[in-house]
N, C-alpha and C positions, 0 to 999 in steps of 0.2 A: 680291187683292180681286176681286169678280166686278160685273160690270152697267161697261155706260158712263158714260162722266163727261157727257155732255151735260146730262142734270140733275141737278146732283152736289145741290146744293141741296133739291131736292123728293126727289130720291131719298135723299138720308141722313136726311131727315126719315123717309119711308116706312119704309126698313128701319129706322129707328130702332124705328118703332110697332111694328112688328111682330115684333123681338128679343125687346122689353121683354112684348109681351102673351104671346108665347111662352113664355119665360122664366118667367112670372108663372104659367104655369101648373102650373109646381112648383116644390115646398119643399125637394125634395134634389140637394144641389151635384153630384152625379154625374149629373142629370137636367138642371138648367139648364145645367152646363157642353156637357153633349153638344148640347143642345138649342138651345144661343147657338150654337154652332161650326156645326152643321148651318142653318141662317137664314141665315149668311154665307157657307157653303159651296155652296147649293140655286141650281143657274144657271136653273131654270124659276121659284123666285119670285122670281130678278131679271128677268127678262125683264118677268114681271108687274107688276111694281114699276117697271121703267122706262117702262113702257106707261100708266101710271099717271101717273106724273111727266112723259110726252107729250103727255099729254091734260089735263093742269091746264095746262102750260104755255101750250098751243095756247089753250085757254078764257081762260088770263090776257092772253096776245098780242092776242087777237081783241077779247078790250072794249078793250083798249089804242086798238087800230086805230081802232074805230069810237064808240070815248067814250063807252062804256056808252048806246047804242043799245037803246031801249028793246024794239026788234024784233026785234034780237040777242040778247037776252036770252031772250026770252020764247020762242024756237024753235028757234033752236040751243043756246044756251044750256042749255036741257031736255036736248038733247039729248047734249052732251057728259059733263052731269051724270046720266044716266042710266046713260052708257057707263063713267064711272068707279066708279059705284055697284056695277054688275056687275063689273068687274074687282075689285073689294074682297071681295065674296063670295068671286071665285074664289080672290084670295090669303088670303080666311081657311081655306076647304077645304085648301088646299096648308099652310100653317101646320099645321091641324090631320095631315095625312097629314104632315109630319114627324115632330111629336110623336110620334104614333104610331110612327113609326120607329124613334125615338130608345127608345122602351120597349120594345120589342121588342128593339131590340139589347142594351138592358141588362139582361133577360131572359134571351137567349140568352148573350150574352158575359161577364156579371158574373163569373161564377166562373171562367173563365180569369182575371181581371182579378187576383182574390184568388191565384189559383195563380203567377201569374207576378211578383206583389209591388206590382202598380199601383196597389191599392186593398185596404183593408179588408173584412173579413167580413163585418162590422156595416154597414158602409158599405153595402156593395154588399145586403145584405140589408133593408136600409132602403128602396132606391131601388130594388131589385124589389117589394118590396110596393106603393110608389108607384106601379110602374109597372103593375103588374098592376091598381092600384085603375083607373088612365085609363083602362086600355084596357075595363077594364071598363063604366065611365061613359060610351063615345063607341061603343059598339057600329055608329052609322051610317058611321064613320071605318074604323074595320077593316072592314067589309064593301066599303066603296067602295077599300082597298086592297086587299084580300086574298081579298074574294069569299068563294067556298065554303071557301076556304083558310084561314082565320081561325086568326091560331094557337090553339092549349087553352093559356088559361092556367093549368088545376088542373093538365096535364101541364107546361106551364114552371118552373110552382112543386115539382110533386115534382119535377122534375131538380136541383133546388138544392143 
């Protein structure tokens, strides 16, 4: 399992959300299973995630301290909630460039998959068209992974 146990609490909460929103964003088992494995296996969105569950904590400690201070609140306060905010963005970008990974790979890899007995024809034909619909829909995703490089998915799809 990856990420410190320091905040085991806010952080299994966090990667909780973000398995499930991942996850959520598809319908075929060869897509969320890679897609769930890849969340739990990703050591940059644990980092992000415990950086996360640092800075609620620290926010929760701090009114602790000072008894919900109403001066505390109003300035720091802003301001830790500001910094978690941005860290949330960043872990939805990184979410998303998994995703993306994860389509890509099943793109690339599907038909060894079939070849080698791991998975179905149909299967894997299923969750390349899935995959190819995402990558299609998130064009600002592959370009922030892949640049100029962006793969062709009409050429992933004729390799099929």
């Amino acid at each position: 399992m990856r990420g410190n146990r320091i905040h085991s609490r806010a952080s299994k909460r966090i990667r909780n959300d973000h398995r499930t929103t991942a996850t959520d964003e598809f319908e075929h088992r060869i897509l969320r299973d890679g897609v769930h494995d890849d969340i739990v296996e990703d050591g940059q969105l644990a980092q992000l995630e415990d950086a996360i569950a640092t800075l609620e904590d620290v926010r929760d400690e701090r009114r602790r301290e000072l008894g919900g201070d109403d001066e505390y609140d109003a300035s720091q306060g802003a301001e830790v909630a500001s910094s978690v905010v941005t860290l949330h963005d960043i872990v939805s970008h990184r979410v998303q460039e998994i995703c993306a990974e994860r389509c890509r790979i099943v793109l690339l890899d599907g038909d060894e998959w079939v070849e080698e007995g791991y998975e179905e024809a149909d299967a894997v034909a299923e969750a390349k068209r899935e995959a190819s619909n995402w990558l299609l829909e998130h064009p600002d995703v592959c370009e922030r992974l892949w640049g100029d490089s962006t793969p062709d998915i009409d050429a992933l799809e004729a390799d099929s």
